[in-house]
VOFIMI-600519 format. One record per residue (C-alpha): x, y, z; residue number from 0; residue in one letter. Coordinates in Angstrom, 3 decimals. Example, Ala and Ser with C-alpha at 12.3 -4.5 7.8 and 13.67 -1.06 7.14 Angstrom:
% residues 2
<X = 12.300&Y = -4.500&Z = 7.800&k = 0&r = A> $
<X = 13.670&Y = -1.060&Z = 7.140&k = 1&r = S> $
This chain:
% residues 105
<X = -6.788&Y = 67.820&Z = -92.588&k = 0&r = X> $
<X = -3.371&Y = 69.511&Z = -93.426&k = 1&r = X> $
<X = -1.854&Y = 69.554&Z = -96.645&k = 2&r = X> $
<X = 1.721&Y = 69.948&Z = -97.630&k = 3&r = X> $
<X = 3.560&Y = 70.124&Z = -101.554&k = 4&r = X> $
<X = 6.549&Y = 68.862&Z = -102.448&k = 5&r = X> $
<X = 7.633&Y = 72.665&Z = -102.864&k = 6&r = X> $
<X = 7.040&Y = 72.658&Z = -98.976&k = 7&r = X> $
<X = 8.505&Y = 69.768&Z = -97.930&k = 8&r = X> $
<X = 11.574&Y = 69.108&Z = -100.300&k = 9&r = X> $
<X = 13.681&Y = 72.104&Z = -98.764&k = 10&r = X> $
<X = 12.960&Y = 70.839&Z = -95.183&k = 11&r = X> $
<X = 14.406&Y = 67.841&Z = -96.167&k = 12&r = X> $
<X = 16.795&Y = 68.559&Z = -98.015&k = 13&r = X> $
<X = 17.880&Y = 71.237&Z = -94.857&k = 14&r = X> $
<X = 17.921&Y = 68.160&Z = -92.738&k = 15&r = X> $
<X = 15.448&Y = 69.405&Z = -90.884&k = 16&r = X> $
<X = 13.923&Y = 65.834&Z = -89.012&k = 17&r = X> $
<X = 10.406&Y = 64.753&Z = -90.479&k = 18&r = X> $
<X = 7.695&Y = 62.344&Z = -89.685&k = 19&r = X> $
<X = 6.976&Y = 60.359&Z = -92.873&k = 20&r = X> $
<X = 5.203&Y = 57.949&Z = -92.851&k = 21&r = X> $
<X = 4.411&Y = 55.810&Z = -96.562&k = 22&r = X> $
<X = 1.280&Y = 54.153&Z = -96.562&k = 23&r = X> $
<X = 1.922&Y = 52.100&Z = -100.354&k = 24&r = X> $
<X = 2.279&Y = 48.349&Z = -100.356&k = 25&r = X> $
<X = 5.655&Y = 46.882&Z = -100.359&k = 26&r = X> $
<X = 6.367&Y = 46.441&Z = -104.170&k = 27&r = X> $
<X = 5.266&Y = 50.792&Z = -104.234&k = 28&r = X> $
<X = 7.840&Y = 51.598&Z = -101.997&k = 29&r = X> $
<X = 10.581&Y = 49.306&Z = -103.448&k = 30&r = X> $
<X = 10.055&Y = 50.855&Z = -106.744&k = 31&r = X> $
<X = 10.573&Y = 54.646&Z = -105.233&k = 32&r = X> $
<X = 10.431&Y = 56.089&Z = -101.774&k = 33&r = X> $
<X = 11.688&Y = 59.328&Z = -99.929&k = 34&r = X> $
<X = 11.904&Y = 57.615&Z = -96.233&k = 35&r = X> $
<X = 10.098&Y = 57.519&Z = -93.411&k = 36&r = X> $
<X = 8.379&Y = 54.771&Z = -91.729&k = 37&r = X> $
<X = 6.692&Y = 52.040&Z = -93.625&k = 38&r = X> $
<X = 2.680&Y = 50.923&Z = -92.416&k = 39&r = X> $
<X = 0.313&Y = 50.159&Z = -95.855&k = 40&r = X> $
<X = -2.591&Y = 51.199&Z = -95.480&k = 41&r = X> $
<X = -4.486&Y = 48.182&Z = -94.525&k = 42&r = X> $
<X = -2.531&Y = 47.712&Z = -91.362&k = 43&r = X> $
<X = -3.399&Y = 51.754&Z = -90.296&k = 44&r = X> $
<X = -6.757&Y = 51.004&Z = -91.003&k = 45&r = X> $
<X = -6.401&Y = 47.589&Z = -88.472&k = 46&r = X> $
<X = -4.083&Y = 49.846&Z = -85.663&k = 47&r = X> $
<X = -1.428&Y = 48.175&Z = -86.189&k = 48&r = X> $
<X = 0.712&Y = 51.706&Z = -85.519&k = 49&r = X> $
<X = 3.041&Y = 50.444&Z = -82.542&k = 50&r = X> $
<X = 5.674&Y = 51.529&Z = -84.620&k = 51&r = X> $
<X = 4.951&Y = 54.894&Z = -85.105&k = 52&r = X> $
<X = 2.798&Y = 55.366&Z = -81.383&k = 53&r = X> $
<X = 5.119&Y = 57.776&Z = -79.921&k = 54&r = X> $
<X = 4.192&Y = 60.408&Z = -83.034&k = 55&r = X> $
<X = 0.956&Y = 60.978&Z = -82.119&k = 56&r = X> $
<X = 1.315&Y = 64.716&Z = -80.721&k = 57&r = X> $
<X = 4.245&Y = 65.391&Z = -83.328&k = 58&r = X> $
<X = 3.445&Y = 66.319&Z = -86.752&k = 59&r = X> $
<X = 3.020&Y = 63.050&Z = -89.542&k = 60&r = X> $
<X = 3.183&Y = 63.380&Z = -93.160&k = 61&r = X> $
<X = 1.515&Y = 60.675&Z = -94.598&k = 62&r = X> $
<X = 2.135&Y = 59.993&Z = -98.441&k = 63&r = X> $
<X = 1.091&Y = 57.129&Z = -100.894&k = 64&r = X> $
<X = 1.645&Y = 56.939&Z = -104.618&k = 65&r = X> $
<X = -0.959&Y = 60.235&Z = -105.944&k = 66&r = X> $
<X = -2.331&Y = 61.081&Z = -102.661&k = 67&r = X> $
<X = -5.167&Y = 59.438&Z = -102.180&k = 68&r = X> $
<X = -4.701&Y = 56.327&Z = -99.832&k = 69&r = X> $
<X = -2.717&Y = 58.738&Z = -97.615&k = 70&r = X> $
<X = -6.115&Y = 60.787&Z = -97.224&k = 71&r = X> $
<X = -7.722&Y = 57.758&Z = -96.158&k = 72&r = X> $
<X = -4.881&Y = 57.202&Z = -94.003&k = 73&r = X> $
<X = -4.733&Y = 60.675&Z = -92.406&k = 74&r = X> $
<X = -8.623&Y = 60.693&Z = -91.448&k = 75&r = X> $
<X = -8.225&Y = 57.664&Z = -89.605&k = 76&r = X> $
<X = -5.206&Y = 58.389&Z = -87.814&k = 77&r = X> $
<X = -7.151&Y = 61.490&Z = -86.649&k = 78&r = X> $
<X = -10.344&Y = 60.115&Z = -85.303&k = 79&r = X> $
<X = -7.872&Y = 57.876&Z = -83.737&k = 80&r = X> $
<X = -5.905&Y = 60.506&Z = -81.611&k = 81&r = X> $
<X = -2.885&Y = 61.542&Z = -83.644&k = 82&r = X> $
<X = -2.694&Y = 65.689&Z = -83.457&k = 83&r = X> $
<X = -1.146&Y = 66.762&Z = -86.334&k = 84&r = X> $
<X = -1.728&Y = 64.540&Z = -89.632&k = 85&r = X> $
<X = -0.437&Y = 66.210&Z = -93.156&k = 86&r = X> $
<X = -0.948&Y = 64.680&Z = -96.588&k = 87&r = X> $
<X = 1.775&Y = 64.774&Z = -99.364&k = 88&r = X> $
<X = -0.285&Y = 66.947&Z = -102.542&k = 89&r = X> $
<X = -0.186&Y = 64.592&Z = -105.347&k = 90&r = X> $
<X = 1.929&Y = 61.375&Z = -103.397&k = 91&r = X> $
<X = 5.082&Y = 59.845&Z = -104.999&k = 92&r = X> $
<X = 3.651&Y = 60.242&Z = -108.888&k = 93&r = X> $
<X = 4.064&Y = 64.494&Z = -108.416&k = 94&r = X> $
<X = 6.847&Y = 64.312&Z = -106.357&k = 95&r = X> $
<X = 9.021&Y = 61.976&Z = -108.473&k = 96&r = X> $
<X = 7.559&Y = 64.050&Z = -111.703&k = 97&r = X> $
<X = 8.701&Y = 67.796&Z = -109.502&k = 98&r = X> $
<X = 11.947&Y = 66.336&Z = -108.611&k = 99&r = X> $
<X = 13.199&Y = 65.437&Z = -112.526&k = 100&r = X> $
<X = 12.017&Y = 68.892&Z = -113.321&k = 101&r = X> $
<X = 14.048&Y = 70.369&Z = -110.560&k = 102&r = X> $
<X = 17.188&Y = 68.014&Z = -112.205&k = 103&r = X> $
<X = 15.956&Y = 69.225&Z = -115.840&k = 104&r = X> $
């Protein structure tokens, strides 16, 4: 499986360059911070319920959850289940809402 850091991703969103994300927190997680990107906790990846997101399965998906480690869960499955190119955010939300105050200072 791919990895990818918030040093790595930030400028290609910030660049508006388009991105797969897909968050795979529970609701109250994602209300409290988020970055974008499609919404599918993990529970309902692990039951295929991915009709949302079907039509990414040859593009690339970055899958992040609050440290990083339900989105490694995530991106196995989504492998053995076809999708091509799964990457998961080093560190989830916690390092990437930590990196981004540092980057404010």
């Amino acid at each position: 499986m791919n990895t990818i850091t918030f040093e790595e991703l930030k400028p290609r969103m910030d660049s508006g360059e388009q991105v797969n994300l897909l968050d795979v927190r529970e609701d109250h997680e994602r209300a409290d911070y988020n970055i974008g990107g499609a919404h599918i906790p993990l529970g309902k990846v692990q039951m295929m319920q991915l009709d949302d997101i079907e039509d990414w399965k040859d593009k690339e998906v970055i899958v992040y959850c609050r440290s990083g480690n339900r989105s490694v869960v995530a991106a196995m499955f989504m492998e053995q289940i076809g999708f091509k190119n799964v990457v998961n955010l080093v560190g989830g939300m916690l390092n990437w809402k930590e990196k981004e105050e540092q980057q404010h200072g």
